[in-house]
C-alpha positions as CSV (number, residue, x, y, z in Angstrom):
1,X,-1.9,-15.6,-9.7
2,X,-3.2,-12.7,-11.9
3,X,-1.5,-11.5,-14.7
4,X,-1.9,-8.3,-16.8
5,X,-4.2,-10.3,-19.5
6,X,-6.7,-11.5,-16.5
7,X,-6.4,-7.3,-15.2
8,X,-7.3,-6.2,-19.0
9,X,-9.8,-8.9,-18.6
10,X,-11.7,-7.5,-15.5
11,X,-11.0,-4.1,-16.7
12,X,-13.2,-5.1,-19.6
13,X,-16.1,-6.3,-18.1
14,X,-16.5,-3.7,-15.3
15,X,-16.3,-1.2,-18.5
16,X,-18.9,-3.3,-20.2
17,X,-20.8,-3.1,-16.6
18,X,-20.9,0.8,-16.4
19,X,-21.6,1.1,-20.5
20,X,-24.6,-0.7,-19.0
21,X,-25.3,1.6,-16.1
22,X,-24.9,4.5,-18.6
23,X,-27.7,3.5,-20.6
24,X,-29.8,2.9,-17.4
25,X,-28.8,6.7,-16.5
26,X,-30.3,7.3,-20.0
27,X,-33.5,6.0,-19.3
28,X,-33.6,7.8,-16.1
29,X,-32.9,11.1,-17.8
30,X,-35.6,10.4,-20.4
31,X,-38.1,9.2,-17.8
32,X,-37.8,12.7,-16.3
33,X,-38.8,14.7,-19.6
34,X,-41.5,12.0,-19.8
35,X,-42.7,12.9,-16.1
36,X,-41.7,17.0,-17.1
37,X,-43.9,16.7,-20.5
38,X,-46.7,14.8,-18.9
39,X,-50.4,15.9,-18.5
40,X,-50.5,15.6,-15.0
41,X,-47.5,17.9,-15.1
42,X,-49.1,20.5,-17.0
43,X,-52.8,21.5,-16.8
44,X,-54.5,19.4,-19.8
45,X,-56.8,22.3,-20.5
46,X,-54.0,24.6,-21.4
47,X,-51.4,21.7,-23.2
48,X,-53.0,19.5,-25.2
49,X,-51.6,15.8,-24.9
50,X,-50.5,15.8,-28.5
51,X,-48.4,18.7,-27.8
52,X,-47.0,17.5,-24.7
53,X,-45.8,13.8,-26.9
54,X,-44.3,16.3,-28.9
55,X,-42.4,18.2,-26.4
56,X,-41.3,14.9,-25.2
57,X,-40.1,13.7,-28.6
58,X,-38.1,17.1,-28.9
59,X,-36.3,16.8,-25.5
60,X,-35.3,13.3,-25.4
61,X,-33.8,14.2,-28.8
62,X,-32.5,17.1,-27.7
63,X,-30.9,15.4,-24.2
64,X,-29.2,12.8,-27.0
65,X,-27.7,15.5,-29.0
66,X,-26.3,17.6,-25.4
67,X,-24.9,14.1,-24.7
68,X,-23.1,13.6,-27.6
69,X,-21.9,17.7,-28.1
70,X,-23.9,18.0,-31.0
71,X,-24.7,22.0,-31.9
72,X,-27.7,23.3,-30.6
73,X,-30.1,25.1,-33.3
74,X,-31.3,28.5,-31.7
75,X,-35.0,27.8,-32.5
76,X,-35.2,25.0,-29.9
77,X,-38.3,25.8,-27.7
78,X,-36.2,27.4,-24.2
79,X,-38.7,25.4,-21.7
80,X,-37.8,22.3,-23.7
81,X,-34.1,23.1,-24.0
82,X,-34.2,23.6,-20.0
83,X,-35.5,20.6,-19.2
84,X,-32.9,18.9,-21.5
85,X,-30.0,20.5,-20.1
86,X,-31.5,19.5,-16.3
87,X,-31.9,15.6,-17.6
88,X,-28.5,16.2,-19.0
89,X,-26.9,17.2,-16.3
90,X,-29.0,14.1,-14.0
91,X,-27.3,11.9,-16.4
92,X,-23.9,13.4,-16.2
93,X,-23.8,13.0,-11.6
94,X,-25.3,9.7,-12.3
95,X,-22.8,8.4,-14.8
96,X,-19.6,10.1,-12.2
97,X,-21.1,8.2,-10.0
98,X,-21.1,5.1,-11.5
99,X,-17.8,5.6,-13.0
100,X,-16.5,5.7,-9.8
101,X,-18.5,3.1,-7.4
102,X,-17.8,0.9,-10.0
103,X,-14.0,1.5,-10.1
104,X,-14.3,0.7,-6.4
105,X,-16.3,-2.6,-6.8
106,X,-13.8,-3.7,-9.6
107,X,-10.6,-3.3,-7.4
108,X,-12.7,-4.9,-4.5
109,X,-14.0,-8.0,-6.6
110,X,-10.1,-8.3,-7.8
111,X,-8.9,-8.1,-4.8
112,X,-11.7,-10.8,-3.3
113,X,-9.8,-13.4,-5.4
114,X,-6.9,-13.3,-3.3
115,X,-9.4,-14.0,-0.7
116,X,-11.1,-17.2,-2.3
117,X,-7.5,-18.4,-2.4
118,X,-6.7,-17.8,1.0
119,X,-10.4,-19.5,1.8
120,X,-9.2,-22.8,0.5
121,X,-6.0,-23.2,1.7
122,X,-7.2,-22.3,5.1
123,X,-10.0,-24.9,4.4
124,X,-7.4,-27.5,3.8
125,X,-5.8,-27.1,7.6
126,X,-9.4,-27.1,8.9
127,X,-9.9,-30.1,7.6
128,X,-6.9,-31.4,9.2
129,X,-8.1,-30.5,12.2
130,X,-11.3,-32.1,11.5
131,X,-9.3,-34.9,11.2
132,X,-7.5,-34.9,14.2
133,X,-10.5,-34.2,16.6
134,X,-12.4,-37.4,14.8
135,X,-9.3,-39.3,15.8
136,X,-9.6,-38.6,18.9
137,X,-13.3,-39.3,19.5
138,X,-14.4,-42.7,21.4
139,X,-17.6,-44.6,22.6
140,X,-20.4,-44.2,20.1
141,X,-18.9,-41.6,18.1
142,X,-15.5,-43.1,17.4
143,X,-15.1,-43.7,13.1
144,X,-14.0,-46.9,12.2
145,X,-10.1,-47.0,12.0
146,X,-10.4,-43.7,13.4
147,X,-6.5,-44.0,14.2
148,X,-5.4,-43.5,10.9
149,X,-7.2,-40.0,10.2
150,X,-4.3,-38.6,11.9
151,X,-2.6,-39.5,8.4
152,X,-4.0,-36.6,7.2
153,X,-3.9,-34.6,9.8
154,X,0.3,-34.9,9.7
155,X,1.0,-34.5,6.0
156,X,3.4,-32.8,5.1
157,X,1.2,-30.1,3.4
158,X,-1.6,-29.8,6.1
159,X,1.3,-30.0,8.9
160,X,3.1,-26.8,7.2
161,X,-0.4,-24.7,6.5
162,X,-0.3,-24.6,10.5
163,X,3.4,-24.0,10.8
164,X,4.2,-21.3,8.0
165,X,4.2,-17.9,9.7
166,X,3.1,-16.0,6.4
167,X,0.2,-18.0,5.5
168,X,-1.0,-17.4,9.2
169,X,-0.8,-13.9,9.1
170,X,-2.2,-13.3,5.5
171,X,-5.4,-15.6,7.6
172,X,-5.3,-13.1,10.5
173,X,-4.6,-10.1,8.0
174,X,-7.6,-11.1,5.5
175,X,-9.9,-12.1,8.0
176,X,-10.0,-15.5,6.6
177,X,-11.7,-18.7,9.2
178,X,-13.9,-20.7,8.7
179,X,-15.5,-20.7,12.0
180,X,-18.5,-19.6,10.6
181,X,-19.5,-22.8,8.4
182,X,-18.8,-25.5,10.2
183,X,-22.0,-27.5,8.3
184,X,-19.8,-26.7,5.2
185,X,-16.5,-28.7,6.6
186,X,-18.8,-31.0,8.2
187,X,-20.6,-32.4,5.0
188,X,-17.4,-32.2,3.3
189,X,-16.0,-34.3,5.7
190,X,-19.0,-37.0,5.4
191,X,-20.0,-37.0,2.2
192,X,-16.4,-36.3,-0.1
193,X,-13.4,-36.8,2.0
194,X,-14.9,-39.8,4.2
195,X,-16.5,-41.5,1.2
196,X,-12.9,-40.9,-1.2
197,X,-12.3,-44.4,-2.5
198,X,-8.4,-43.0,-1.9
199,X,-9.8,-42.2,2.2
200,X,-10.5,-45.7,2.3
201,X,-7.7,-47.2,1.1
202,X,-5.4,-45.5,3.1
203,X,-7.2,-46.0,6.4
204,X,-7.9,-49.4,5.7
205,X,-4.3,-50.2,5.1
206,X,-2.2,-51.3,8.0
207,X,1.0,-49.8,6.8
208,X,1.3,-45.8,7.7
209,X,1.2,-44.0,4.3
210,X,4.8,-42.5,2.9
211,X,5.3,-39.2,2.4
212,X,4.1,-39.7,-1.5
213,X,1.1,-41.4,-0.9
214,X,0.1,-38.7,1.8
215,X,0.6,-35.7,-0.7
216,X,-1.2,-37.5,-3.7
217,X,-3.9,-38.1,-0.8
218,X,-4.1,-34.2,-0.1
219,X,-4.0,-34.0,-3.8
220,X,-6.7,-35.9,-4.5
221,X,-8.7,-34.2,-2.0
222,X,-8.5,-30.6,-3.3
223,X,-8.4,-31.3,-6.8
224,X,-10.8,-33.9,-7.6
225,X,-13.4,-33.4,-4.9
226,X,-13.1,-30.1,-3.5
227,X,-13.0,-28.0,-6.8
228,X,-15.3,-30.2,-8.2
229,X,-18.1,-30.2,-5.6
230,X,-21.3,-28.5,-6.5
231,X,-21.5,-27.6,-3.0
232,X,-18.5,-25.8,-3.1
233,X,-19.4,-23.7,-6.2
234,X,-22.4,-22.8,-4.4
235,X,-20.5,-21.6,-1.2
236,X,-18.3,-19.2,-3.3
237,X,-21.0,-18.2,-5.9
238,X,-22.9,-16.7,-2.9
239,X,-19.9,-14.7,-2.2
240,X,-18.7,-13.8,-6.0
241,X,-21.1,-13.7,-9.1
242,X,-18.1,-14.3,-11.4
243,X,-17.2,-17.5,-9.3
244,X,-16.8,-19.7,-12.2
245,X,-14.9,-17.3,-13.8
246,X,-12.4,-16.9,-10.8
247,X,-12.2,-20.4,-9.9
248,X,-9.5,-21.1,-12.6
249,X,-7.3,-18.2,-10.8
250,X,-7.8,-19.9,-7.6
251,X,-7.6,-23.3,-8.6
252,X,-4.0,-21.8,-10.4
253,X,-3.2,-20.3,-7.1
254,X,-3.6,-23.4,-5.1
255,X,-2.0,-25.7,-6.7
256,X,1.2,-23.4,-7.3
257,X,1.3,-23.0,-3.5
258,X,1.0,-26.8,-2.8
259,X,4.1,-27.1,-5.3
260,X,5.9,-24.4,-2.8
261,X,5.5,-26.8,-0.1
262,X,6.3,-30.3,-1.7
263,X,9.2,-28.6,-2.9
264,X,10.3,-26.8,0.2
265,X,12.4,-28.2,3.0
266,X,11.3,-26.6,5.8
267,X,7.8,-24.7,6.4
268,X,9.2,-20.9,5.3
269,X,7.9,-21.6,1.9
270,X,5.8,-17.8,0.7
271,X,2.3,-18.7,-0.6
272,X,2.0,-16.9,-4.4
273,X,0.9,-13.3,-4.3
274,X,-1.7,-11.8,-6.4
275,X,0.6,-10.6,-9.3
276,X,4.0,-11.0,-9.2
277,X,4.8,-7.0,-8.4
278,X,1.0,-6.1,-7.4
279,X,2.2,-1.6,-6.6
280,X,3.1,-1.9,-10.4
281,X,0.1,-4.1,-11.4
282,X,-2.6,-2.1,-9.4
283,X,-1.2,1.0,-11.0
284,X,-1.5,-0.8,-14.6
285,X,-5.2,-1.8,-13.3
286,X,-6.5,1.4,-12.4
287,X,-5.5,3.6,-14.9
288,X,-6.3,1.7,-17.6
289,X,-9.9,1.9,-16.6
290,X,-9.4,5.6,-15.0
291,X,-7.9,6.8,-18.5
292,X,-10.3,4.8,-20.9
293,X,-13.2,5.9,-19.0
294,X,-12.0,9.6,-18.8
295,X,-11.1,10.2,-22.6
296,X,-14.5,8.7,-23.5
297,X,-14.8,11.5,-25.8
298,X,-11.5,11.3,-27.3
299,X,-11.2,7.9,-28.1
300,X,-14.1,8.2,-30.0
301,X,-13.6,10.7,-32.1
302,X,-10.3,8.9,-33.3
303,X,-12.2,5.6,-34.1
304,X,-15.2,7.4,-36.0
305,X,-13.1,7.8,-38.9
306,X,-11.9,4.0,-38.6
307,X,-15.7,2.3,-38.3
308,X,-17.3,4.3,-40.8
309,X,-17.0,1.8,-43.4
310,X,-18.1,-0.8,-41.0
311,X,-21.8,-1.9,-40.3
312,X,-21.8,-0.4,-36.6
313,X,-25.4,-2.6,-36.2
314,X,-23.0,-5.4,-36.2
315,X,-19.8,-3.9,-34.5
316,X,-20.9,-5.2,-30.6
317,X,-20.4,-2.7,-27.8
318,X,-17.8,-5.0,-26.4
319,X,-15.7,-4.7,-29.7
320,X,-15.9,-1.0,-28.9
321,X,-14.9,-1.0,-25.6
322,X,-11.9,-3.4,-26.0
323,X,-10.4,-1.0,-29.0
324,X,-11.2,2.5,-26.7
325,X,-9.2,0.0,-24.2
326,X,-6.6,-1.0,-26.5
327,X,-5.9,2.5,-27.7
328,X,-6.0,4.1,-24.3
329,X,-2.7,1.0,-23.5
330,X,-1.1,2.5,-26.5
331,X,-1.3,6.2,-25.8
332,X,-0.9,6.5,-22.0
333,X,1.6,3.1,-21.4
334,X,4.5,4.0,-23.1
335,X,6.9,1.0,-22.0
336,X,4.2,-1.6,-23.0
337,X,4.8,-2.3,-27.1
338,X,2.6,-1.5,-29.6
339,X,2.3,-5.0,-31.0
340,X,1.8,-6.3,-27.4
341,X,-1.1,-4.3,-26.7
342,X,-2.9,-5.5,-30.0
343,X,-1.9,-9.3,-29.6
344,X,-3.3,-8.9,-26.0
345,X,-6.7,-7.3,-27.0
346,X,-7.4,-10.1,-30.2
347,X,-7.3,-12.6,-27.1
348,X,-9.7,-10.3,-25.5
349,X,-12.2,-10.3,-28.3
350,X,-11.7,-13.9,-29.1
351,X,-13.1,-14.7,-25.7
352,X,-15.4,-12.1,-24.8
353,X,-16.8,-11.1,-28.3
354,X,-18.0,-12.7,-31.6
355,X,-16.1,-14.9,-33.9
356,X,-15.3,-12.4,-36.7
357,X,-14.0,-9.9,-33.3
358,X,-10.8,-11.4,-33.7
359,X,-10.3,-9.7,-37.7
360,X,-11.9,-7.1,-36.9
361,X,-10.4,-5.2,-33.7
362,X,-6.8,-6.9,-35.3
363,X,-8.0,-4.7,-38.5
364,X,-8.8,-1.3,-36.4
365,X,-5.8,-1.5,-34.3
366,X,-3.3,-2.1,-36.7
367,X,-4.3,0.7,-39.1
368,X,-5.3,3.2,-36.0
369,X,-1.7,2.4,-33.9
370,X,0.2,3.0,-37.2
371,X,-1.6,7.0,-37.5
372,X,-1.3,7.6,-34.0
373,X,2.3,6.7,-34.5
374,X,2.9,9.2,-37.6
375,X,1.1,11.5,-35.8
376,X,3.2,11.6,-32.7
377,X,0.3,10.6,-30.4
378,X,1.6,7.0,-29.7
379,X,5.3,7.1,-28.5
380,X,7.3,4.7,-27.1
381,X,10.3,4.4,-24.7
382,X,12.7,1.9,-23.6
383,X,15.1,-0.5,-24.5
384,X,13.8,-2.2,-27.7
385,X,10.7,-0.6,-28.0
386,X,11.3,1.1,-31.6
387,X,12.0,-1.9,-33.3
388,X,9.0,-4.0,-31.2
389,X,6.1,-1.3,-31.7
């Protein structure tokens, strides 16, 4: 299931994603001053093209300065500082705008996980049932020991995915069949489960299978060929671009679930959800990105003083966002600890960033929590959260 270190995670990225999508809003802005400052804009034989480069020149620095809230000198030419201030203000409703859709795609794409998971374990009863109807099939068609497919088909596991009431309606609730891509269970059926050297043994055994042998069979289905199928990656890659990314959650998912229903005695086992407390969790999720993204402005300002001595060439924009991330946890999540949120965010830049990241956002955040502490802007609360922040 996801945890708070996955949601920092894909907080990070989508926040990388829109620092992408702000730079694009850039160009946009700039490509309007270009088109404003262009000959075929003005009348050549009034503006000559060498003035009109240099109009363009002084409002795409001028749009950079409005941006960052830089003072304006009053000598600025008042048709170039109008056309700034309408490319600024372009670039401000495009940025809300992607500040916001991609708030919505981020909860969406989290959420989507929970639907991969479903996905698979729903796949596993359809294969049962795949199972069962081959079983059943005679003349031409009928598979040889065809009998013994019904193995499968009344494991423990695959028995239980069809009995458990709150699996069934988490299908129904999500939308999740497979009706659609019956090529997909089809070849699966032919060319992994059919062709499992562990398929063959048991069908070609006389003896029916024990209640061991029929879960390491289910086992061996979903974790060494299913997971590990090129064709499945594809199938889920056309759904989720951070597939391979994701599979580990689902794959985590899955397998905890099996271990609900090996372990329980009847079928009212509950299949994992998302996060442990997912109200508390979503609420964690959103405003970190909703606050980090908001106090842009702020969080800058108190890291300038920080990264001055620092080659900022070489300080990657992912570095950047995880310590605007880090600080925003410290300021606006008072029950998380101080020490928490820094140990959570070197993971973060050990994964996502460069290998000296991990020194160097340790470095930032330890001397910036420590001011904002003195200065009263990081407080704490709870039970053991003076001693631990």
């Amino acid at each position: 299931m996801l945890n708070r270190h996955l949601l920092r995670a894909k907080a990070l990225q989508y926040m990388y994603a829109l620092h992408n999508a702000k730079g694009s809003n850039l160009l946009l802005a700039e490509d309007y001053l270009d088109e404003t400052f262009s000959p075929s804009f003005h009348d050549s034989s009034e503006t000559s093209p060498a003035v009109l480069e240099g109009k363009r020149k002084q409002a795409k620095s001028l749009l950079r300065k409005l941006i960052e809230g830089a003072e304006i000198s009053d000598k600025v030419d008042s048709d170039i500082e109008k056309h700034a201030r309408i490319a600024k203000k372009n670039y401000e409703i495009n940025c809300k705008h992607d500040t916001e859709k991609t708030s919505r795609i981020m909860m969406d794409d989290t959420l989507a996980i929970y639907d991969r998971f479903l996905a698979v374990m729903c796949f596993l009863r359809e294969l049962g049932e795949t199972c069962l109807q081959r079983s059943e099939l005679t003349g031409v068609a009928a598979e040889e020991n065809k009998e013994r497919l019904v193995f499968f088909y009344d494991s423990k596991s695959i028995k239980s995915l069809r009995n458990n009431k709150y699996i069934t309606a988490l299908f129904l609730n999500h939308k999740i069949s497979w009706k659609d891509h019956p090529d997909f269970i089809e070849e699966f059926y032919k060319t992994q489960f059919r062709s499992s050297e562990i398929t063959k043994k048991i069908l070609n055994t006389s003896l029916k299978p024990d209640p061991e042998t029929q879960t390491a069979w289910v086992e061996h289905i979903i974790k060494e060929l299913f997971f590990t199928s090129p064709a499945t990656d594809s199938f889920f890659e056309d759904q989720d671009s951070n597939w391979q990314e994701n599979k580990s959650i689902v794959k985590a998912m899955v397998y905890k679930t099996l271990k609900r229903i090996y372990e329980s005695e009847n079928d009212n086992w509950v299949p994992v959800a998302i996060t442990p407390d997912w109200d508390e969790d979503k609420r964690f999720f959103e405003n970190i990105y909703r606050k980090t993204t908001e106090d842009n402005d702020k969080l800058e300002k108190i890291l300038e003083k920080y990264l001055k001595n620092w080659d900022l060439e070489r300080v990657t924009v992912v570095d950047v966002i995880i310590l605007k991330m880090a600080l925003t946890e410290m300021i606006h999540f008072p029950s998380i600890p101080v020490k928490v949120t820094i140990n959570e965010f070197i993971e973060l830049a050990k994964r996502y960033s460069t290998p000296r990241s991990k020194e160097f956002v340790n470095g930032i955040l330890d001397k910036t929590s420590k001011d904002l502490k003195e200065e009263g802007i990081i407080k704490k609360s709870g039970r053991g959260l003076l001693d631990n922040s």
